[in-house]
C-alpha positions as CSV (number, residue, x, y, z in Angstrom):
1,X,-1.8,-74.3,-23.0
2,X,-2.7,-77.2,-21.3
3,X,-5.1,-77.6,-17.9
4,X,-5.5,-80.6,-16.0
5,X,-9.6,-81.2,-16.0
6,X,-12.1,-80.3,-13.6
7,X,-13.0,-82.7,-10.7
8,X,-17.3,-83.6,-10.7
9,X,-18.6,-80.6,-9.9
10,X,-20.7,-82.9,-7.1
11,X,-17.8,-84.0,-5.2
12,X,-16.5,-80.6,-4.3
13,X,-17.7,-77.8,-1.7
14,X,-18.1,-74.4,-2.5
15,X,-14.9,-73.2,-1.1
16,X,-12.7,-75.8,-3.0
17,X,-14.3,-75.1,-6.1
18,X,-12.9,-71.3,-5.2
19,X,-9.4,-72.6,-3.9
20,X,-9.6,-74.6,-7.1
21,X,-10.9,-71.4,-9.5
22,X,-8.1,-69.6,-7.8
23,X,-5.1,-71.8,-8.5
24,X,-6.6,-72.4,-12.0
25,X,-6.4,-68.6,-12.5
26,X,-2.7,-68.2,-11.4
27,X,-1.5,-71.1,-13.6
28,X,-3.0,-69.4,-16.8
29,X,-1.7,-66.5,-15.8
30,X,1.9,-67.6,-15.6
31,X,1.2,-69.5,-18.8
32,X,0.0,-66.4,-20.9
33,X,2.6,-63.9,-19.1
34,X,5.1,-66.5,-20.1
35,X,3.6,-66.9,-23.9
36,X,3.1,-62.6,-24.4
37,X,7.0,-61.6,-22.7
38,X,4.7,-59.9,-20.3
39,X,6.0,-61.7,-16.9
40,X,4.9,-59.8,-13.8
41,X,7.9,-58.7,-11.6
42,X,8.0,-58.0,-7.8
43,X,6.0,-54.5,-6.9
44,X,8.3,-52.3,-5.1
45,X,6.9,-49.2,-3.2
46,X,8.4,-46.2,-2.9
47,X,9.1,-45.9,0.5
48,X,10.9,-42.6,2.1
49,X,14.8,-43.3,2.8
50,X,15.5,-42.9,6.3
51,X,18.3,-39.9,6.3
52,X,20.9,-40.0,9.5
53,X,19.7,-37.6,12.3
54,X,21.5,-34.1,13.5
55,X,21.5,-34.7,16.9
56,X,22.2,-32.4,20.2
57,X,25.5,-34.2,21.0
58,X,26.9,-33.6,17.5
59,X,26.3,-30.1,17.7
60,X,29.8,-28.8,18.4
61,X,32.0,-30.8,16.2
62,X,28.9,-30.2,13.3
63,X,29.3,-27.3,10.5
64,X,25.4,-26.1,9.2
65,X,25.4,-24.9,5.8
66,X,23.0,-22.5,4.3
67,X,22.3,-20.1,1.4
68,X,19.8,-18.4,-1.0
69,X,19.7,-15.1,-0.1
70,X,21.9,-11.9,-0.9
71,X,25.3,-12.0,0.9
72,X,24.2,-9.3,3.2
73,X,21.4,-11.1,4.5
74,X,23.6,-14.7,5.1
75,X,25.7,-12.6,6.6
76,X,23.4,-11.2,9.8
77,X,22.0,-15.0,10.1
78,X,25.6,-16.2,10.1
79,X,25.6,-14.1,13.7
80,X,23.0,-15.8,14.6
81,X,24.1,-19.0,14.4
82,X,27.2,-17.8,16.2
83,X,25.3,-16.6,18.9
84,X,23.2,-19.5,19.4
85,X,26.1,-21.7,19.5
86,X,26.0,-23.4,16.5
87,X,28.7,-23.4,13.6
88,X,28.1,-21.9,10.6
89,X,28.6,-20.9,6.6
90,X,26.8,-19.6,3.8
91,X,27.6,-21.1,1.2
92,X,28.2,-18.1,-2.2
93,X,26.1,-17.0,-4.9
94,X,25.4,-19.9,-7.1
95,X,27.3,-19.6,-10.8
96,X,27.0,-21.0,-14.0
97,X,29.0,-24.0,-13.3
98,X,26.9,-24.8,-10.3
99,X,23.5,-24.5,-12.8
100,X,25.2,-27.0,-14.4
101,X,26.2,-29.6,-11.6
102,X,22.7,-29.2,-11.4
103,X,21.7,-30.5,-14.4
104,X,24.2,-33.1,-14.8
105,X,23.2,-34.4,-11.4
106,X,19.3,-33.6,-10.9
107,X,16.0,-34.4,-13.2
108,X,15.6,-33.4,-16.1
109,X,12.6,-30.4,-16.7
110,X,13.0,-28.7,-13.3
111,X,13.0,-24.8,-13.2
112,X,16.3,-23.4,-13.1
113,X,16.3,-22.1,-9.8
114,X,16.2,-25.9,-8.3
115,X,19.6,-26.4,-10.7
116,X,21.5,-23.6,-9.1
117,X,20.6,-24.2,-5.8
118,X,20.9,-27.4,-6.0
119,X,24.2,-27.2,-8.0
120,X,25.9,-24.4,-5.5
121,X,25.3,-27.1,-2.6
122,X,27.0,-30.0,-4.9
123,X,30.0,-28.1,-6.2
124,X,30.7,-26.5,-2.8
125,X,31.0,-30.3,-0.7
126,X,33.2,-31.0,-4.2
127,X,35.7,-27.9,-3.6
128,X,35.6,-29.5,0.2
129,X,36.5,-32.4,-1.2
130,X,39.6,-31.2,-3.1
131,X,40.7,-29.4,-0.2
132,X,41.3,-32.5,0.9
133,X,38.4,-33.1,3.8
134,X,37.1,-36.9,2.9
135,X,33.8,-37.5,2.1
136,X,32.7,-39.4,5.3
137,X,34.3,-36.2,7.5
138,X,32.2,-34.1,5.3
139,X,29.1,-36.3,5.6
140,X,29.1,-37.0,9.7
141,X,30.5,-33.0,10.2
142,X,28.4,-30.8,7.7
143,X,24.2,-30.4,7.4
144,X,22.7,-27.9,5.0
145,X,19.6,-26.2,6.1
146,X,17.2,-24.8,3.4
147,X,13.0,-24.1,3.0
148,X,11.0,-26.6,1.7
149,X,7.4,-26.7,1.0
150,X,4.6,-28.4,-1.1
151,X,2.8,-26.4,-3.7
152,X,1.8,-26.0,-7.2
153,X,4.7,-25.1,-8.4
154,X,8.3,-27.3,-8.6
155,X,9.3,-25.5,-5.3
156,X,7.5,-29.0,-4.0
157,X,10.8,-30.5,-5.7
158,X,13.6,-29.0,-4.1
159,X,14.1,-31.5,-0.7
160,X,14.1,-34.9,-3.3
161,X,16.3,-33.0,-5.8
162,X,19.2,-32.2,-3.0
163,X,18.7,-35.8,-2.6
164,X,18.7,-37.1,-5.6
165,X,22.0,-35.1,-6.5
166,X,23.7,-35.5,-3.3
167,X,23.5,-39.2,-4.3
168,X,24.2,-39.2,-7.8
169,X,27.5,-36.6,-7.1
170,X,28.6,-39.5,-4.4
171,X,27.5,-37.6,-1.2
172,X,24.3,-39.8,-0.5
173,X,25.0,-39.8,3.5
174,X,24.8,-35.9,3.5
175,X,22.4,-34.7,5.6
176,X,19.7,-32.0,4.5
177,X,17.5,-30.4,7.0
178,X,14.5,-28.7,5.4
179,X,12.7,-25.5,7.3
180,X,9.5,-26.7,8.9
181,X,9.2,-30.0,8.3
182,X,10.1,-32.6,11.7
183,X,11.9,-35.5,9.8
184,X,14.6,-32.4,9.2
185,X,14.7,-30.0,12.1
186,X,13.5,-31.4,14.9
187,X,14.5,-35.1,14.5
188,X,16.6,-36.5,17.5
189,X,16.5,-39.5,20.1
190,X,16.3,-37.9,23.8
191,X,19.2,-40.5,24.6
192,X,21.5,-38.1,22.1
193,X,20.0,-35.1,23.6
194,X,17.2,-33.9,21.1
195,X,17.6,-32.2,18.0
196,X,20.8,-30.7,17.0
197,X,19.1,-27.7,15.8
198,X,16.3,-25.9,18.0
199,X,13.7,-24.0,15.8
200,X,12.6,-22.2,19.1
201,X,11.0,-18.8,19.3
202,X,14.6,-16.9,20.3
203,X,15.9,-18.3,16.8
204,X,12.9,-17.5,15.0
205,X,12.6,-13.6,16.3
206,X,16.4,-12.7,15.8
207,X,16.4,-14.1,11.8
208,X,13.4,-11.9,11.6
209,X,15.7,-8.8,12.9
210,X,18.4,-10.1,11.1
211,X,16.2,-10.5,7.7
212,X,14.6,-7.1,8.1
213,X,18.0,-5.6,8.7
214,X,19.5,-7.6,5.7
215,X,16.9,-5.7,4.0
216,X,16.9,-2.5,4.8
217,X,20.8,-2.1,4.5
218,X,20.8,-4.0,1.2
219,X,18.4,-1.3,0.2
220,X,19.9,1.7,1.7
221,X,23.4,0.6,-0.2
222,X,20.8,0.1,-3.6
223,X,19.7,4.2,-3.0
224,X,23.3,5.5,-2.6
225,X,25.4,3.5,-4.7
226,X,24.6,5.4,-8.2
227,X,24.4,8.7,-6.9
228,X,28.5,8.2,-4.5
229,X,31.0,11.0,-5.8
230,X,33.8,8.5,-5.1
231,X,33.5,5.4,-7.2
232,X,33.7,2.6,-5.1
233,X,33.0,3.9,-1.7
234,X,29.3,2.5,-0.7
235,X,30.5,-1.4,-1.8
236,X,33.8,-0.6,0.7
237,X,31.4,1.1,3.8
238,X,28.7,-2.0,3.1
239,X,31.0,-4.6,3.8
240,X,32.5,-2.7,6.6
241,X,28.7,-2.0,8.0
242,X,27.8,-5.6,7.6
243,X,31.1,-6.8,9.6
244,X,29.9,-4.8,12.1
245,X,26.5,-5.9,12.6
246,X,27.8,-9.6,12.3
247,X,30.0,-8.6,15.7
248,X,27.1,-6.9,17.7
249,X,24.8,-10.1,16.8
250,X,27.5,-12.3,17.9
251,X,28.4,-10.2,20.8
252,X,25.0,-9.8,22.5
253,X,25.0,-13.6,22.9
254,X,28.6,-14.2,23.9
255,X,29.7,-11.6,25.6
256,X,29.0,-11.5,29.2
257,X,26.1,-9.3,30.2
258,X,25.2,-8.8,26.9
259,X,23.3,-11.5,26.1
260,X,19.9,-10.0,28.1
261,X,18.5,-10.0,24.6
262,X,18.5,-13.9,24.1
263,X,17.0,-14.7,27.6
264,X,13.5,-15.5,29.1
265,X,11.9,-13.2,31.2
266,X,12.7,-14.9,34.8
267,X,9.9,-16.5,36.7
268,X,8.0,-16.3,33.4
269,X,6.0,-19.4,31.6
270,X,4.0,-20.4,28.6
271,X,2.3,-17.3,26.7
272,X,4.2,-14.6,29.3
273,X,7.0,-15.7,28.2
274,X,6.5,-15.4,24.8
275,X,4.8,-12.0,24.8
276,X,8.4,-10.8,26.4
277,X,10.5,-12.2,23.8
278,X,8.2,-10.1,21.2
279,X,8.7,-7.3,22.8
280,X,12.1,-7.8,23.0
281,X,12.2,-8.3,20.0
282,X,10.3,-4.8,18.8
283,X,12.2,-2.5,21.4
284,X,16.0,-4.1,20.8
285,X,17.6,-1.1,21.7
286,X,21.4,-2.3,21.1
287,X,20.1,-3.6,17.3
288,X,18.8,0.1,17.5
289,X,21.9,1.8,18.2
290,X,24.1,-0.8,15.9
291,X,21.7,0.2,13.1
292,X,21.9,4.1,13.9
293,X,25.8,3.0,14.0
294,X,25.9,1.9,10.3
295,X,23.8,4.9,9.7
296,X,26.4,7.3,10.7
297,X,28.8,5.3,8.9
298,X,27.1,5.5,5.4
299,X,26.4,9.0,5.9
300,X,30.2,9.5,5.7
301,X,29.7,9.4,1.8
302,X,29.3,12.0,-0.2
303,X,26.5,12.0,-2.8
304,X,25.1,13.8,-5.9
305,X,21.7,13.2,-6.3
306,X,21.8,16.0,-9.8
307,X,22.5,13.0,-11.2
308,X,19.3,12.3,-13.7
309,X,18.5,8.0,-13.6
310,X,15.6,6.3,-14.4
311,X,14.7,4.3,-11.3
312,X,13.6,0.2,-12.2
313,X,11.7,-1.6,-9.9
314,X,12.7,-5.1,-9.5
315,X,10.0,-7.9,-8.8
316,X,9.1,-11.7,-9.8
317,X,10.2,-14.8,-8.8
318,X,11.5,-15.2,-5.1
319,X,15.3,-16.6,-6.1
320,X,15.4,-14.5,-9.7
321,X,14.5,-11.1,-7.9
322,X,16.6,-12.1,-4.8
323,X,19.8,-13.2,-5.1
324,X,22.7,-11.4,-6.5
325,X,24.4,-13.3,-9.4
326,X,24.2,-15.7,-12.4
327,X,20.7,-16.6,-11.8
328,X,19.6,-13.6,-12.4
329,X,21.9,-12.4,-15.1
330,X,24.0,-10.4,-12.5
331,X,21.0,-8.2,-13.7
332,X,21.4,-5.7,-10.7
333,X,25.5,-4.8,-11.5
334,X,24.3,-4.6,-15.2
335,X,21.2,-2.0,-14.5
336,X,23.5,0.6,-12.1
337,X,26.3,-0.2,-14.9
338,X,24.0,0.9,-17.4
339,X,23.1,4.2,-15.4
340,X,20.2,2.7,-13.3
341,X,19.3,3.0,-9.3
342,X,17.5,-0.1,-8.9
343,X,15.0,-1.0,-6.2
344,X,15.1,-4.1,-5.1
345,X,12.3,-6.4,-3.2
346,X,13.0,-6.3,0.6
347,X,12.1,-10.6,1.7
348,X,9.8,-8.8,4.2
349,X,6.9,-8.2,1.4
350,X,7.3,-11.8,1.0
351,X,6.7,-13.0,4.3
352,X,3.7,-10.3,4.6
353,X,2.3,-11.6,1.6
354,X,2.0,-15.7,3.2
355,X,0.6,-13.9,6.5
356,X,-2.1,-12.3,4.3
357,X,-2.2,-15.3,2.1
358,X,-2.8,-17.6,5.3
359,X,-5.8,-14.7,6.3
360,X,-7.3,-15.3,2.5
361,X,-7.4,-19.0,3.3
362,X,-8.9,-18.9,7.5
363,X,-11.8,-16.8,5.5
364,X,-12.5,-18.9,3.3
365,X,-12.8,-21.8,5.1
366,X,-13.9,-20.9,8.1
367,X,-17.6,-21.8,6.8
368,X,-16.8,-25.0,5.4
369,X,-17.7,-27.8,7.7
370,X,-19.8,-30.4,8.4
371,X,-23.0,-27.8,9.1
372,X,-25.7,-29.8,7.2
373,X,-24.5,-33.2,8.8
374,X,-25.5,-31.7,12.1
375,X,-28.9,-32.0,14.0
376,X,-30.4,-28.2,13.1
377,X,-30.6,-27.2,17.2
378,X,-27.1,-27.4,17.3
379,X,-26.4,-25.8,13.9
380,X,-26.1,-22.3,15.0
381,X,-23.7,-23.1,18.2
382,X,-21.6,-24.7,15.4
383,X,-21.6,-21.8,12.9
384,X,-20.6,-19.6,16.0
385,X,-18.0,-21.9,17.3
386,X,-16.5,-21.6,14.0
387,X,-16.8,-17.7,13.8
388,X,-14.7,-17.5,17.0
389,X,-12.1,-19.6,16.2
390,X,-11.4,-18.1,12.9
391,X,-11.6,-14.5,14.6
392,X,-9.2,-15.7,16.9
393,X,-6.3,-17.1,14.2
394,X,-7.1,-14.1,12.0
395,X,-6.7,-11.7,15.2
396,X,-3.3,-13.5,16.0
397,X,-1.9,-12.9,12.1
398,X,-3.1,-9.7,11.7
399,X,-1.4,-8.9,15.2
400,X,2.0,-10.8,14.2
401,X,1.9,-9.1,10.6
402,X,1.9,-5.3,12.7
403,X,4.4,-6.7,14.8
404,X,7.0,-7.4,11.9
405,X,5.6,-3.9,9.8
406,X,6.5,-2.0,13.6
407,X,10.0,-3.9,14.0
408,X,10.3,-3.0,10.1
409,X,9.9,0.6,11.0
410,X,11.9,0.7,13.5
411,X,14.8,-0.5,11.9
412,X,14.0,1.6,9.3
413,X,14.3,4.7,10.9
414,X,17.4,3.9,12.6
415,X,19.3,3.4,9.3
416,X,17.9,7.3,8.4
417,X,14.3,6.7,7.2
418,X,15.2,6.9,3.4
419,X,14.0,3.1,2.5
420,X,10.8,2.3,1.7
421,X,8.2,0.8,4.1
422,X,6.9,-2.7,3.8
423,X,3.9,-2.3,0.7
424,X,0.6,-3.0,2.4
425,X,-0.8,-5.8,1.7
426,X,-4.8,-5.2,1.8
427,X,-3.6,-2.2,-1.1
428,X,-1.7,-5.0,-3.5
429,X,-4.7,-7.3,-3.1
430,X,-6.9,-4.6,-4.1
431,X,-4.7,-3.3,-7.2
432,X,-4.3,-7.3,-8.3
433,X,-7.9,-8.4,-8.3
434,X,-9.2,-7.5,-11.1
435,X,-6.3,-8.9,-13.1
436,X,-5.0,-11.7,-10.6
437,X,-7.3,-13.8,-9.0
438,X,-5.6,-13.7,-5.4
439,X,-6.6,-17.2,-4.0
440,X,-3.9,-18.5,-7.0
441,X,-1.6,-20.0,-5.4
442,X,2.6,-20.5,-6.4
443,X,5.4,-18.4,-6.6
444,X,4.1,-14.6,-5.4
445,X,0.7,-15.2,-6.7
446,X,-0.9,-11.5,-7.5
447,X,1.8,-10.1,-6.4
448,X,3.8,-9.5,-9.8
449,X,0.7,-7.8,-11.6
450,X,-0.4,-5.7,-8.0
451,X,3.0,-4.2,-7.8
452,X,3.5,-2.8,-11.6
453,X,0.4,-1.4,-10.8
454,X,1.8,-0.1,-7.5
455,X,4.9,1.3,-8.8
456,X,3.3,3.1,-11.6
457,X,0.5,4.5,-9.9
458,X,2.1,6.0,-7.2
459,X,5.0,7.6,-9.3
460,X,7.6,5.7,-7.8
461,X,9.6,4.0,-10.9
462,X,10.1,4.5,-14.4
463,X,10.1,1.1,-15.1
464,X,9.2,-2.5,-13.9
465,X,11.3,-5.6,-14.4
466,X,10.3,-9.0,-13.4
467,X,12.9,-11.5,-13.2
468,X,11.6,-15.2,-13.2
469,X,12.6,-18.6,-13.9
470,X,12.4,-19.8,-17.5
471,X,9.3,-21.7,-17.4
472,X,8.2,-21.1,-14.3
473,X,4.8,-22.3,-13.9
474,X,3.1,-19.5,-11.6
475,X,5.1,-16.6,-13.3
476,X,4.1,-17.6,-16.7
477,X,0.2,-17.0,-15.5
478,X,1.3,-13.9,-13.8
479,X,2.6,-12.5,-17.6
480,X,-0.7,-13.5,-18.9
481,X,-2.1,-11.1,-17.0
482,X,0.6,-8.7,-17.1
483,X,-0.4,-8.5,-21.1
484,X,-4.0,-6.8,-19.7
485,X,-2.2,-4.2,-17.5
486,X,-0.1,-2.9,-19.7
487,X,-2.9,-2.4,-22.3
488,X,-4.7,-0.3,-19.3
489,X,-2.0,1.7,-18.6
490,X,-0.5,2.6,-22.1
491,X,2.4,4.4,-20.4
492,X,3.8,2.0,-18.4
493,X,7.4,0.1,-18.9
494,X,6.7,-3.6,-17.9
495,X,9.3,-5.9,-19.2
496,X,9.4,-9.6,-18.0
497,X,12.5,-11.5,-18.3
498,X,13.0,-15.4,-18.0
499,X,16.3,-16.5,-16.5
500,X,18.0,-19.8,-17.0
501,X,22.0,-21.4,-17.1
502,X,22.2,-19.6,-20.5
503,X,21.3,-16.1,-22.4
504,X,22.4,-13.7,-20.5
505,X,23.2,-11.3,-23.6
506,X,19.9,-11.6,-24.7
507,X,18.6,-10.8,-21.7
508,X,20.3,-7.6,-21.1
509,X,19.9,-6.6,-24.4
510,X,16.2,-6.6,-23.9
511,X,16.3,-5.1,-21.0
512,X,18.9,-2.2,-22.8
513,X,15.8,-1.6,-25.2
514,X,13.3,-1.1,-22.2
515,X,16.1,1.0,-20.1
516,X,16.1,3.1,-22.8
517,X,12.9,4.4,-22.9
518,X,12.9,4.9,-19.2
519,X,16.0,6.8,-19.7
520,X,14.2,9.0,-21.9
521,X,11.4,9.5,-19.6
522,X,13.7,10.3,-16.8
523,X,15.1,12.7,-18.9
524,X,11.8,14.3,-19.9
525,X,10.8,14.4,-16.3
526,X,14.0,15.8,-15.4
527,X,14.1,18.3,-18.1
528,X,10.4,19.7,-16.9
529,X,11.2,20.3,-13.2
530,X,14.2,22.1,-13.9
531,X,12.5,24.3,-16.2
532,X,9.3,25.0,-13.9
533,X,11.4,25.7,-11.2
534,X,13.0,28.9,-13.2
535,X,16.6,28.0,-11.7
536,X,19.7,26.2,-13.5
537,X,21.4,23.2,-13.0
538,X,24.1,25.5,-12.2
539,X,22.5,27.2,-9.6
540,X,21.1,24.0,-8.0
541,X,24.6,22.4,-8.3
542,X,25.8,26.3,-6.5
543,X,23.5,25.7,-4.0
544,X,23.4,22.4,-2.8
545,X,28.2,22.6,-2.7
546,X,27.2,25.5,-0.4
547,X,24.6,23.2,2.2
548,X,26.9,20.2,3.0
549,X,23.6,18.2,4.6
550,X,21.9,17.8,1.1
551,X,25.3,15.8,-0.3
552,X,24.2,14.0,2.9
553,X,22.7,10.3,1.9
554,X,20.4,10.3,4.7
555,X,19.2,13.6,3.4
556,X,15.2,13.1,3.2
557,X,14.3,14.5,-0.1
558,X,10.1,14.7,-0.4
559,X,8.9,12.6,-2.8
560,X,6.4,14.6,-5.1
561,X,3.0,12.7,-6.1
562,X,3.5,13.2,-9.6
563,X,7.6,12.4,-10.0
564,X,9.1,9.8,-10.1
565,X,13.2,10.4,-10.5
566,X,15.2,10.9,-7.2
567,X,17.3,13.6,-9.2
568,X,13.4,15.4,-10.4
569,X,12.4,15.7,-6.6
570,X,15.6,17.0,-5.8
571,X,15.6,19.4,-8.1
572,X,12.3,20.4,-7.0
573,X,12.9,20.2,-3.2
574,X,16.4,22.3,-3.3
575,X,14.3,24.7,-5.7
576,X,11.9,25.0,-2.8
577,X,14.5,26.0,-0.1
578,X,16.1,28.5,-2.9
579,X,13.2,30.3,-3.2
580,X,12.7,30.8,0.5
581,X,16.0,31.2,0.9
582,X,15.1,34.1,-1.5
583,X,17.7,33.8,-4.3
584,X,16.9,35.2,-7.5
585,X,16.3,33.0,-10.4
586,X,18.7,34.4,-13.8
587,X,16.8,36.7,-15.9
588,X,16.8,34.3,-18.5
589,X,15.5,31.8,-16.7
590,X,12.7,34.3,-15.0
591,X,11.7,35.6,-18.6
């Protein structure tokens, strides 16, 4: 490489000798880049794509699509919608060939979770398609709203991988409108009318009754289902219930007079106005009296709680220990097949677990602040200041968690009382402590180790299945721990299972090994309450044919502190009522 010389160095100023070191510099740069096969290129930025609006004057010809939760629950918010005045679907469980539309279409090393979500969206807009609805209709009349969040775990993922895929499968002009964030939901030019979807307080309080009554149905259905006489009759009566509550939903915000629900208190503004719509919200009586509806018509089955089954807690990941098909194994049909009742996680914990999470965080770091970069007379006003406003945010969660935990309640006592209330919190951060450190954030933090714990102290399982991702990051440390409860509490069944696209036998032959242990200590359990009580199953069985409201499935059986089995407390409760009743125990048995 050649340079043309320097000029006397006394005929040039300062700044041409660095105009001159300058241009000097980029020519041998080219030169060597040139010589090496190392020639800089352009830098492009990443840079956001702009995504086409949902807009306020597209709302009626626009469809919004939505998923992720059990069918029961996208059911209730599909009433919603409806009553809002928007259109609606829920898109099915995700399958196997969705996981792998997922795949094909997505990043590689995601957790699987992202590739049936993700997938499901993909493959439905493709059986669109073959219906024969074009893509452009299905891009300018469709939107699919989902969560998205940032985190430490790949959850953080999930808006740029429906992106990525929509434009890889050919749907690039789909729009995806992602919970919380404004360049999804609230996005709109006031020329077309705002926003096409309003993420007001109305829509906010009625998914919450729609969620806890998703919840609370889903579980009563979980309590009767393995204990029905007639094979077959709670699936037929849930659907049924769940049609119904879809109409009253629907109804109380098109029908006319019966919308009062939906409305603002009149001549009321700002934080009046709000306080109504809670209370509303708490004191709903015609979600009451649908609820008390669906009550009357579950207890229309008949049920034989003699029945000995171990009882399995489900927990873990949110989407493994949620929804109800091949991304979990179809583990919940396999456990009831397998001669399990199965409690499953109501999404209410989940949401009381990020109001205590966000109370964790407002404490500690209410005292961080810029107290020591602050003249020292005023230190103290600014130590206070902060003290009050944390008070005030903690007063106003703390309030809002009660609030849900109340409307919970209430639900719950319409559908009969027999579900479980929400877990409290303060009692699962207390249990996970010493094993979970519960400022970890991702997936349900402590909440995996704090409820085995739970569950097993309190007698209220046999065993405890978590159901996670394979590979997920935050349930992988949660397992780590798990390996120190377990060794505490030598009689516990803990078995953790990782869920992916593939290995379903394996999975449920693990979880066959587990089951059968807590068969055999619901067996044992079984066998040992029968035989203190001095009666047989005969008698029990005599009995209970004879008093028609214990073949009731709203029957309140009281749960003993030191059994576990819903068939060992009834045993125990209908030996109760027979030995005030004042029948005679066989002499056999009495010997």
């Amino acid at each position: 490489m050649s340079l043309a010389p320097l000029p006397s160095l006394s005929s040039i100023t300062p700044e041409m000798a660095e105009k001159l070191l300058q241009e000097r510099l980029a020519a041998a740069r080219e030169v060597w880049s040139k010589e090496l096969g190392v020639e800089e290129t352009e830098k492009k930025h990443f840079k956001r794509p702009m995504e086409r609006a949902f807009t306020r004057n597209q709302r009626e010809k626009t469809t919004i699509l939505y998923g992720g939760l059990t069918w029961k629950h996208e059911r209730l918010i599909q009433g919603v919608f409806h009553a809002m005045g928007y259109s609606a679907e829920p898109i099915p469980a995700p399958d196997v060939p969705a996981f792998q539309l997922g795949k094909e279409y997505g990043n590689n090393g995601q957790c699987n979770p992202t590739y049936f979500t993700v997938g499901n969206l993909v493959q439905y807009l493709q059986k669109m398609e073959a219906k024969g609805i074009d893509r452009k209709s299905i891009c300018d009349n469709y939107v699919f709203f989902t969560a998205g969040a940032c985190g430490p775990c790949r959850f953080g993922m999930y808006e740029a991988e429906y992106r990525l895929a929509l434009r890889n499968s050919g749907f690039g002009d789909f729009r995806v409108l992602i919970f919380g964030q404004d360049e999804g939901v609230k996005r709109g030019d006031k020329k077309d009318g705002g926003a096409g979807l309003d993420m007001n307080l109305e829509l906010y309080l009625m998914i919450l009754n729609c969620i806890s009554m998703g919840d609370l149905v889903n579980e009563v259905a979980y309590q009767i289902r393995p204990y029905e006489v007639n094979k077959g009759e709670t699936e037929y009566t849930l659907k049924e219930a769940m049609d119904y509550l879809y109409g009253e939903i629907v109804a109380a915000g098109t029908e006319p007079g019966k919308g009062d629900h939906l409305k603002l208190l009149p001549k009321m503004v700002g934080k009046f106005e709000y306080i109504g719509n809670i209370l509303r919200f708490l004191h709903n009586e015609r979600y009451l009296k649908a609820c008390e509806h669906v009550r009357d018509m579950f207890s229309k089955i008949k049920v034989d709680r003699t029945r000995c089954k171990p009882i399995v807690k489900i927990t873990g990941e949110f989407f493994a220990q949620t929804t109800e098909g091949d991304g979990n194994f179809n583990m919940f049909t396999f456990l009831e097949r397998e001669g399990a009742e199965v409690i499953v996680e109501p999404v209410g914990n989940w949401i009381n677990y990020l109001i205590n999470q966000a109370k964790v965080k407002i404490k500690d770091k209410k005292d961080l602040s810029d107290y020591y970069e602050i003249p020292p007379t005023r230190r103290v006003f600014k130590r206070l200041k902060a003290e009050l406003r944390a008070r005030k945010i903690l007063a106003a969660l703390s309030v809002g968690g009660r609030l849900l935990e109340k409307q919970y309640d209430n639900i719950r006592e319409a559908l009969g009382g027999t579900a479980h209330h929400l877990t409290n919190q303060t009692t699962l951060q207390r249990l996970g402590d010493p094993y979970y450190n519960i400022h970890g954030g991702g997936g349900e933090g402590h909440l995996e180790v704090a409820k085995n714990i739970y569950y097993h102290n309190k007698k209220m399982a046999h065993m405890v299945l978590s159901l996670k991702p394979f590979g997920c990051m935050p349930s992988t440390q949660s397992d780590g721990a798990q390996s120190a409860v377990v060794n505490h509490y030598k009689d516990m069944i803990y078995i953790p299972i990782e869920t992916s696209g593939e290995g379903a036998i394996n999975g449920h032959s693990r979880v066959q090994m587990a089951l059968g242990e807590a068969k055999f200590k619901a067996k044992n359990e079984y066998a040992e309450v029968l035989r203190n009580t001095g009666y047989t199953l005969d008698q029990v069985k005599a009995y209970t044919n004879s008093h028609p409201e214990l073949s009731n499935p709203h029957y309140i059986v009281p749960k003993q502190k030191e059994i576990a089995g819903t068939a060992a407390n009834f045993v125990y409760h209908v030996a109760q009522r027979m030995r005030e009743a004042g029948i005679e125990r066989l002499p056999a048995m009495a010997a």
